[in-house]
N, C-alpha and C positions, 0 to 999 in steps of 0.2 A: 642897683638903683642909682636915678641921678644924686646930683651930692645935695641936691633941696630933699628930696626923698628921702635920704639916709639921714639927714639932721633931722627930720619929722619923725622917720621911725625911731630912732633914738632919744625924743622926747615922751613918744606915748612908751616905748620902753621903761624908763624912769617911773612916770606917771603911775602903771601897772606893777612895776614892785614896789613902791611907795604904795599903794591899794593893797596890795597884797599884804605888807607887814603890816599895814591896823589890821585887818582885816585878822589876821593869826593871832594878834594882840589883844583884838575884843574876842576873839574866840576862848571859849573855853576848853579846855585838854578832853580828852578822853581819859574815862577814869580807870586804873591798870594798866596793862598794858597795852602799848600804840607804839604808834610813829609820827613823830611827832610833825606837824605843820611846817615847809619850808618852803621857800623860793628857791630852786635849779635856774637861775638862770634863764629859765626859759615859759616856765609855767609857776602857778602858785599851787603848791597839794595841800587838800585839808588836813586834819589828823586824821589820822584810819588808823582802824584796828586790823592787829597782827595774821597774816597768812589769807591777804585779802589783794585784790588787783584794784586798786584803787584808780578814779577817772576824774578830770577835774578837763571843762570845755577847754576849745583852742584859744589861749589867745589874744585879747580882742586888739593886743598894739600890732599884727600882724596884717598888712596892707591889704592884703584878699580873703580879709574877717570875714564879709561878708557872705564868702561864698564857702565858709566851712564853718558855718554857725551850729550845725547838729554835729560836727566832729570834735573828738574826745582826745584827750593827751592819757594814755596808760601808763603804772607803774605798780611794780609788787613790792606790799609791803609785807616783810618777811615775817617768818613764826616769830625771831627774840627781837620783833616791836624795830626792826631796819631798814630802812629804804633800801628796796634792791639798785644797785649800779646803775642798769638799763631804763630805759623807758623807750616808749613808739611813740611818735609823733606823726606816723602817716598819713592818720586820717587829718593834720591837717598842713597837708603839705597843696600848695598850689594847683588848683584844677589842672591848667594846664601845664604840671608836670605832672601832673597822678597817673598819666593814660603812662606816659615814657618809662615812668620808675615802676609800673605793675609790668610792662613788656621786659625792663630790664630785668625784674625777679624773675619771673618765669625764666628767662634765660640762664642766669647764673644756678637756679635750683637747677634747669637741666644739666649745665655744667658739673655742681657739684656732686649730682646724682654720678654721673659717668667717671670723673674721678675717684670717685670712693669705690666704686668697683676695680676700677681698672688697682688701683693701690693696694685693697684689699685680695684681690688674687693674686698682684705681684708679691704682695709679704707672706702669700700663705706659698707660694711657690719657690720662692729665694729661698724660706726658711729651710724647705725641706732640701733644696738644691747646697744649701750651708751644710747641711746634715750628712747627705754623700760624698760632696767632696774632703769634709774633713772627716771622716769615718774608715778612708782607706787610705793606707798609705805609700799607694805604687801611685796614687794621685800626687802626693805631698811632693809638687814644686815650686819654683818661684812663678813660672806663668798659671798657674793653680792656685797659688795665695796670693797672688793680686788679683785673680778673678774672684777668691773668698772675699777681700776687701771691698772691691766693685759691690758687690753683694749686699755687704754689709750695709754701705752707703746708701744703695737702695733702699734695705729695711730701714735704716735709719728717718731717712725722706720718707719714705712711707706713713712710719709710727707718727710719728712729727707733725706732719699735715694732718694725720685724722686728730692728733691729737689738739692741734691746734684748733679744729673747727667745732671741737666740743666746748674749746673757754672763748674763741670769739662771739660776740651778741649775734643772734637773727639777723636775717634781712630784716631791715625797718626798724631795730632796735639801734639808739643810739648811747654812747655813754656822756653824761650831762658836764658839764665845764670842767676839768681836773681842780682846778681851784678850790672848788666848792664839794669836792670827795671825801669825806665823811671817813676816820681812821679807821672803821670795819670794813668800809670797800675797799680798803687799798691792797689788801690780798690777792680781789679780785681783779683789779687794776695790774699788779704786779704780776699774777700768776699769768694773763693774757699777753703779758709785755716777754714776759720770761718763755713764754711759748713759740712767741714771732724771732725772739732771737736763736733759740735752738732750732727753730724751722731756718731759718736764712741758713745760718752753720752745716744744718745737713743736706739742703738744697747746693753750698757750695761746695760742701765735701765730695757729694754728689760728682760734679763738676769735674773737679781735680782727679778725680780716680778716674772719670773717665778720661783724660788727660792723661793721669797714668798707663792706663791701657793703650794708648796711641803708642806714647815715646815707648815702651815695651816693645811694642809689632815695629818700631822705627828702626829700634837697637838691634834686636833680632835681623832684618834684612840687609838693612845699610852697616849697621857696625857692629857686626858679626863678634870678634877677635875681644871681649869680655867679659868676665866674671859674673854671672846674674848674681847668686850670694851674696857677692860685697856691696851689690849696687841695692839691693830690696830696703834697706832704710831710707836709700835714699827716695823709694817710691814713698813708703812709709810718712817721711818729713811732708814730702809732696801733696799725698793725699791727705792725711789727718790735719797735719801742722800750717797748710797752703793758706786755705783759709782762717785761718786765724790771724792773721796779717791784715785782713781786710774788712773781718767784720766784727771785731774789737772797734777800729776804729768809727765805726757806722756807728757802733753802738754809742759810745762817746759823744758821736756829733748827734744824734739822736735825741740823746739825753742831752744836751745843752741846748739845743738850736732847734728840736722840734718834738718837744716832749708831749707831745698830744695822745690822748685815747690810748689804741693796742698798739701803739705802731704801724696800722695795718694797712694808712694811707700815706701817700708820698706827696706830698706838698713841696718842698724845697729838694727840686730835682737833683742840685749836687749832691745834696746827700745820699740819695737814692743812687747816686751814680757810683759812690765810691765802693759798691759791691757790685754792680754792675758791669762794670769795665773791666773786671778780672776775671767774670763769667765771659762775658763777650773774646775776651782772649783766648780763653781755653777752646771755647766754639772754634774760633778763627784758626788756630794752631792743629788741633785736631781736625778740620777740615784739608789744612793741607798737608797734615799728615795721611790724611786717606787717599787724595789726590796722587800724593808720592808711591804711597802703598798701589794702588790700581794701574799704576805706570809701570814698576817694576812686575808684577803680576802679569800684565800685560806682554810685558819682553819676554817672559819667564814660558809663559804658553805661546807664543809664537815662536821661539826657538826649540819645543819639541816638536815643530812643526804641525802643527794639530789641524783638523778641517777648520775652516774660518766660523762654521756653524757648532761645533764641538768648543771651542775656545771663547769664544764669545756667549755660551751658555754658562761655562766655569766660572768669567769672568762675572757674568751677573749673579750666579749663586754666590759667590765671595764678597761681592759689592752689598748683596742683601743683610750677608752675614756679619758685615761690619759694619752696618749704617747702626744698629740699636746699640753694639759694643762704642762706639766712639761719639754717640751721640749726636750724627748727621743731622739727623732730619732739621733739627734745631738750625741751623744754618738758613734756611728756607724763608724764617719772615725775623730773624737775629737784626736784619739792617734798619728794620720798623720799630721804630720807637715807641714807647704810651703814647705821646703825644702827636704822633703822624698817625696811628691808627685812629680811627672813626669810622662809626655807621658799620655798612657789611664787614669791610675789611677788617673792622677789631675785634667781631665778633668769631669771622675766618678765622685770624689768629690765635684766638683763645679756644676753638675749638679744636685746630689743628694741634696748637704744643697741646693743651690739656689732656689730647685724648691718647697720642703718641707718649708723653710723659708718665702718664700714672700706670701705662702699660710698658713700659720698656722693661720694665725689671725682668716682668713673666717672661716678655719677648726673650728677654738675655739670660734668662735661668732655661728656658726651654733647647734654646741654638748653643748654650758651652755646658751645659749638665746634661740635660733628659735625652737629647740625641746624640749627646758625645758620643763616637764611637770608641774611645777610649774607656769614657764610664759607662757606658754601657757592658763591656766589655768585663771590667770586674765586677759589676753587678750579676752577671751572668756565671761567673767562675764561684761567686761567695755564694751563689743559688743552687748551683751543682754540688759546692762543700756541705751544704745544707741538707738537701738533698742525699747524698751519698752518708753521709754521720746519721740523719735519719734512717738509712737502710740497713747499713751496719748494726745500727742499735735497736732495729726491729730484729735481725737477724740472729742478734748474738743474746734476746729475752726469747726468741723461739727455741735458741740451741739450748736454753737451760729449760724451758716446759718439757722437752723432747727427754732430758737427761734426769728429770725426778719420777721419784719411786710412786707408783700409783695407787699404794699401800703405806708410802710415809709421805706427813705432808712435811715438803721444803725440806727431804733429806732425797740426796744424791744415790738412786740405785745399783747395786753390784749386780755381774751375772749370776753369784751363790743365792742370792736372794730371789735374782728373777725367776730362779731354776726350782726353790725351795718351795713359790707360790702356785 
């Protein structure tokens, strides 16, 4: 608004909480149990009684009152007599931003529709890909336990984000001034804060490991002549411990400099950045770590001399196989900012990482477990031990039916006997 506008709304603001508190003061309580009458900042609620959604109109210091005079402010007052955290304010939100922000829900719902699938089969797939690889132990290597940790990472990101979306509000629910948060929300408040930091943590661990899997495949080609053993802590440090360097301190400047809501919006972009730019690194580093990988790959099948159509087919199956292991695709719109993205293009973006991201896990349990030829391989050996101990063991309760007396039960026949009958 102009600045005459903003010193007008902030006088009918004053005005309507000033109305508000007589208004709570001549009110009489509800008798038992309620919730009690308060000003949020934003709205005035009557008292209401407990395990009820309570509605109280839009309003009326808000500039385009008149065009949401039949819209309602919600909130649930809880069973033990508590204002729940959230409340909706949509129905009185700006005509003409109502049409934008119901096309933006539709859009984010289909978003998060397609992420929670694509997560929800990455974790059920990883889990069981966890399950094989640490089950046998002609698997048990270092490029093996850091593909188990890779994994890990995954479920980790996985659990996180669903987790997460269960204590963040609705679309349209908003959480009302922190100031004014009442000592029984603060749980709520905290537990939603505490969820966006383990989610960051496992989205950069995430990161790092696959960062680890790069310098891995780097060390292997290029610097051949080392110890993997002595080096795996220092994957270890890398993946787990990486991130913790940089989203401590998020958290810190967070908590001082922009303690608002879940955390779950980025207002002061520094701060956003200082986890940001160590993601952005890893991108960058593992890109041209696959660049370098494809090169040597490239030398490596032109010097068996192979048809140029035979070589260049190897070379794409190897290129597809690395792009979800190192986390490629990300690279694609990594240069676009929140703030450069707008209109189709942020939408592209968000569909492109989202749909790619909460599917990579499956992608990467599917291409280093389920078609491993390796693990396939003892999969197929422990099926025939199986197999074979089952036949054995049919064989060897036939040889004893074959060997009892048909005259004693569960005694072992002689031929004096068999002869006597």
């Amino acid at each position: 608004f102009p600045r005459s506008t903003s010193s007008e709304l902030y006088r009918q603001w004053v005005r309507y909480r000033a109305q508000c508190q007589d208004a709570l003061a001549a009110a009489e309580p509800s008798p038992g149990l309620a919730c009690n009458g308060t000003f949020d900042m934003y709205a005035c609620w009557p008292h209401s009684l407990p395990n009820t959604t309570a509605s109280t109109p839009c309003p009326w210091y808000l500039p385009w009152h008149q065009e949401v005079t039949m819209g309602y402010v919600l909130r649930l007052c809880e069973v033990d007599g508590h204002w729940g955290p959230w409340r909706d304010h949509s129905q009185c939100a700006a005509p003409e931003e109502e049409q934008v922000f119901q096309d933006q829900r539709l859009i984010l719902e289909r978003l998060q529709l397609v992420y929670t699938v694509g997560y929800a089969l990455s974790l059920a797939a990883l889990l069981l890909a966890l399950l094989i690889l640490g089950s046998f132990r002609k698997l048990r290597c270092t490029r093996n336990y850091i593909h188990m940790n890779l994994f890990i990472s995954f479920i980790f990101r996985a659990a996180a984000i669903l987790t997460r979306d269960k204590l963040l509000p609705p679309l349209g629910l908003h959480f009302g001034d922190p100031s004014q948060v009442l000592p029984h929300q603060l749980p709520s408040l905290a537990a939603c804060r505490v969820a966006q930091v383990v989610t960051q943590y496992c989205v950069s661990a995430n990161h790092t490991w696959l960062l680890g899997e790069g310098v891995y495949l780097y060390s292997l080609l290029v610097l051949m002549p080392f110890s993997e053993d002595s080096h795996f802590r220092c994957y270890l440090f890398l993946g787990w411990g990486g991130p913790a360097l940089f989203v401590i301190p998020w958290v810190i400047s967070r908590h001082l400099y922009e303690n608002t809501q879940c955390w779950e919006r980025n207002e002061i972009k520094a701060i956003w950045w200082i986890i940001r730019t160590p993601i952005l690194a890893t991108i960058l580093v593992n890109f041209l770590i696959f660049i370098r990988i494809l090169g040597i790959l490239l030398a490596k099948l032109k010097a068996h001399q192979m048809r140029c159509q035979d070589y260049r087919l190897r070379l794409a199956r190897s290129t597809l196989t690395l792009v979800p292991l190192l986390g490629i695709h990300e690279v694609v719109f990594a240069p676009v900012t929140e703030e450069q993205a707008e209109g189709a293009l942020r939408y592209t973006k968000l569909y492109f990482e989202i749909f790619l991201s909460s599917f990579q896990g499956l992608f990467v349990s599917i291409l280093y477990c389920f078609i491993n030829k390796e693990v396939q391989a003892e999969i197929r050996k422990q099926w025939q031990r199986c197999r074979l101990g089952q036949i054995l063991l049919d064989e060897q309760y036939l040889s004893q039916d074959r060997r009892r007396a048909p005259g004693g039960e569960g005694e072992v026949a002689s031929p004096a006997s068999e002869s006597s009958c």
